[in-house]
C-alpha positions as CSV (number, residue, x, y, z in Angstrom):
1,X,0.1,27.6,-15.6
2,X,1.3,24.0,-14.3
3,X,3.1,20.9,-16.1
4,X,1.1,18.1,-14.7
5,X,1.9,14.1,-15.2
6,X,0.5,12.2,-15.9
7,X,-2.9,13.1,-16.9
8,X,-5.1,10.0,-18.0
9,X,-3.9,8.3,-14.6
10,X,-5.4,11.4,-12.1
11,X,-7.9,8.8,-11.0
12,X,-5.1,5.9,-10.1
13,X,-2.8,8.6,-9.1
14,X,-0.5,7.3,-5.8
15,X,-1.8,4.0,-6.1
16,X,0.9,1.1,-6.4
17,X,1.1,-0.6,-9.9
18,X,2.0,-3.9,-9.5
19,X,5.3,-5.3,-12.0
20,X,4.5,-7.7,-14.4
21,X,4.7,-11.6,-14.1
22,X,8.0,-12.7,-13.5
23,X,7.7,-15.2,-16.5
24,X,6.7,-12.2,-18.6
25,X,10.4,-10.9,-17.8
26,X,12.2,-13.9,-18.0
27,X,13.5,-13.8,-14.8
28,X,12.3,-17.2,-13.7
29,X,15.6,-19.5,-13.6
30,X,16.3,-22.8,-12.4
31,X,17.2,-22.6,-8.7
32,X,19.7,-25.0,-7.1
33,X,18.8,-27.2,-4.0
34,X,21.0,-26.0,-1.2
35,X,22.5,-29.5,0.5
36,X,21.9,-30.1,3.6
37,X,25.3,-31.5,5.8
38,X,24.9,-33.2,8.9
39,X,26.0,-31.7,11.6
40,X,29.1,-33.2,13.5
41,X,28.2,-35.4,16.8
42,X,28.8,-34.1,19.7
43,X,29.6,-35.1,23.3
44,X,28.6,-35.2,26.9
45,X,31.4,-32.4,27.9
46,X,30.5,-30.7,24.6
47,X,26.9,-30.0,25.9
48,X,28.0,-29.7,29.6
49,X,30.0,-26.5,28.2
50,X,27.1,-25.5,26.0
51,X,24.8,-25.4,28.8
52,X,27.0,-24.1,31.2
53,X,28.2,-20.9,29.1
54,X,24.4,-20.3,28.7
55,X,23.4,-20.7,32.4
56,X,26.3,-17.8,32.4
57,X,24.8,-15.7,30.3
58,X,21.4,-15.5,31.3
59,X,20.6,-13.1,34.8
60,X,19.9,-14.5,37.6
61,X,20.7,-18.6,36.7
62,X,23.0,-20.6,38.9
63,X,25.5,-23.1,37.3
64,X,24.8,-25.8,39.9
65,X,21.5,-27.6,38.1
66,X,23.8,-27.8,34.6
67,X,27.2,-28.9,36.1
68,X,25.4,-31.8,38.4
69,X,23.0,-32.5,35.7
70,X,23.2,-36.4,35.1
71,X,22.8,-36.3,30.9
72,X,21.4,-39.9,30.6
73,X,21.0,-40.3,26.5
74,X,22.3,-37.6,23.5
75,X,20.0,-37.8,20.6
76,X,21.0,-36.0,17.6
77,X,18.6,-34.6,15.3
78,X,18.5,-32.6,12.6
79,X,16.4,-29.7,11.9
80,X,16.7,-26.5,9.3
81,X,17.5,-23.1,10.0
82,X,16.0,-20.8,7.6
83,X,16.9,-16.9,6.9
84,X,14.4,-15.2,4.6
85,X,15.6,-12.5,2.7
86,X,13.7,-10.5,0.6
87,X,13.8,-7.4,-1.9
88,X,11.4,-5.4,-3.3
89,X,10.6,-2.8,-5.9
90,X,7.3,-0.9,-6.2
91,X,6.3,1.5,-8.5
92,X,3.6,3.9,-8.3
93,X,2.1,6.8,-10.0
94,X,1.8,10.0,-8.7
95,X,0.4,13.2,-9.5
96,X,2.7,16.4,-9.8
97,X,2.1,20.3,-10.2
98,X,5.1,22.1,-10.8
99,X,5.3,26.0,-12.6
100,X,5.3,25.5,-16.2
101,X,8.1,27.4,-17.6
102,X,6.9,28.2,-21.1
103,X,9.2,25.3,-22.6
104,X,7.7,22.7,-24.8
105,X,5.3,20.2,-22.9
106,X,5.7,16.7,-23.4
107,X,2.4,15.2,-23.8
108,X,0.2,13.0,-25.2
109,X,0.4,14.2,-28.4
110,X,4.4,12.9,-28.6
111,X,3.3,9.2,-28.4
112,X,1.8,6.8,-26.2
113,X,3.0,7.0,-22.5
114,X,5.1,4.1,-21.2
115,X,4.1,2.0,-18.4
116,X,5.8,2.0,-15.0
117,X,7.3,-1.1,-15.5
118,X,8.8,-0.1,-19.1
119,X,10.5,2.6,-17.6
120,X,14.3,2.1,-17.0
121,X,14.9,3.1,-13.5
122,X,18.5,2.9,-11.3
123,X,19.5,-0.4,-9.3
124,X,19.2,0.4,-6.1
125,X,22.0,-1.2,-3.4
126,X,20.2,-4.8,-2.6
127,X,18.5,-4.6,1.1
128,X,18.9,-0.9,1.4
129,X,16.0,1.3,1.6
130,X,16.0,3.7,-1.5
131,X,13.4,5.7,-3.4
132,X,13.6,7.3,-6.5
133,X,11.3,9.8,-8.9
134,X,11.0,9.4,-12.5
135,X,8.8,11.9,-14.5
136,X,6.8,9.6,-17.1
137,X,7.6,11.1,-20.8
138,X,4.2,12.0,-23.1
139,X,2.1,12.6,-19.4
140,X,2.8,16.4,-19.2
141,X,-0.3,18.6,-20.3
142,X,-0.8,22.4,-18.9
143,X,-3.5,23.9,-16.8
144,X,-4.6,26.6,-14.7
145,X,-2.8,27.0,-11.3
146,X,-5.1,25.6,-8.8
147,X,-3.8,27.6,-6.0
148,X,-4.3,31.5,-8.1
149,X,-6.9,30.4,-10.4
150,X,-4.9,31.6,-13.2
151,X,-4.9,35.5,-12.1
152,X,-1.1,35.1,-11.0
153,X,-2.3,36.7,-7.7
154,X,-2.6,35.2,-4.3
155,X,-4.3,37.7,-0.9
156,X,-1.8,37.6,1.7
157,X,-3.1,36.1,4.4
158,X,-1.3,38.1,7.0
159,X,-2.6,41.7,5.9
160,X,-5.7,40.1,3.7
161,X,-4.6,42.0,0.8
162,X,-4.2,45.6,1.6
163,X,-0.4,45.6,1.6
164,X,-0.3,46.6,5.4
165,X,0.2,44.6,8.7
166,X,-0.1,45.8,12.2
167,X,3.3,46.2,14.2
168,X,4.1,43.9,16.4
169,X,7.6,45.0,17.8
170,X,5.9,46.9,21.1
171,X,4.3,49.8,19.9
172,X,0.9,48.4,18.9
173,X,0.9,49.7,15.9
174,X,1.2,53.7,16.9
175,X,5.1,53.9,15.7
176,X,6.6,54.5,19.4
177,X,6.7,53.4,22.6
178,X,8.4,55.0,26.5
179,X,11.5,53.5,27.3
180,X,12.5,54.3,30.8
């Protein structure tokens, strides 16, 4: 006999369940503007440096085009640098045989299941790759094994049954062989 879960889902089973709306949770605050400061000015033997320390670290460059470069006009601009950062949290349901021990099953029966989302689940570290497995409570119902077909029994598949397997060890199977 196996505890299975969850049951009514066997046909969604594995497939990701998207969370609900953010403004369903609440979770939609007011975010801040970030400011944007101008950068300082900077000049001719600033970039001279600049360009010369790169040329330096690139293979095969030669110094002489940016220390005899003539730098006619410095223009500053100003331009954004953005870093996207994301996390992420999926849930999914997934289909589960494990022996049933002969303790009461939780099913159905003990109330309506809860969804994915309702269940509470541990924070994992932000940015780090986690995964966790949460069995869902009234989902549990028991049915034949599906690998014995309920008889407890499964054929070798070595000796096909009959409780015997052919030597291997040198003899062939007659129980002695010549050592010289």
């Amino acid at each position: 006999m196996t505890s299975v879960g969850p049951a009514p889902e066997e046909k969604a089973a594995g497939t990701v369940v998207p969370p609900p709306s953010s403004e369903q949770n609440g979770l939609v605050k007011d975010q801040k503007q970030a400011e944007f400061v101008c950068a300082p000015t900077i000049d001719e033997v600033a970039v001279r440096k600049a360009l010369l320390d790169y040329a330096s670290d690139q293979c095969c460059w030669g110094k002489g085009a940016a220390r005899d470069m003539k730098i006619e006009k410095l223009e500053p601009s100003t331009s954004y640098h953005y870093i996207l950062e994301t996390f992420t949290e999926s849930r999914r349901i997934v289909l589960d045989h494990v022996p049933h021990n002969r303790n009461k099953v939780d099913g159905p029966e003990n109330g309506q299941p809860p969804g994915p989302w309702e269940m509470q689940a541990r924070t994992p570290m932000m940015f780090e790759d986690d995964s966790s497995e949460i069995s869902i409570p009234h989902t549990h119902y028991v049915k034949s094994c599906h690998t014995c077909g309920a008889s407890g029994k499964v054929e070798c598949f070595v000796c096909r049954g009959s409780g015997h397997v052919k030597c291997n060890g040198g003899c062939s199977g007659k129980g002695e062989k010549k050592s010289l």
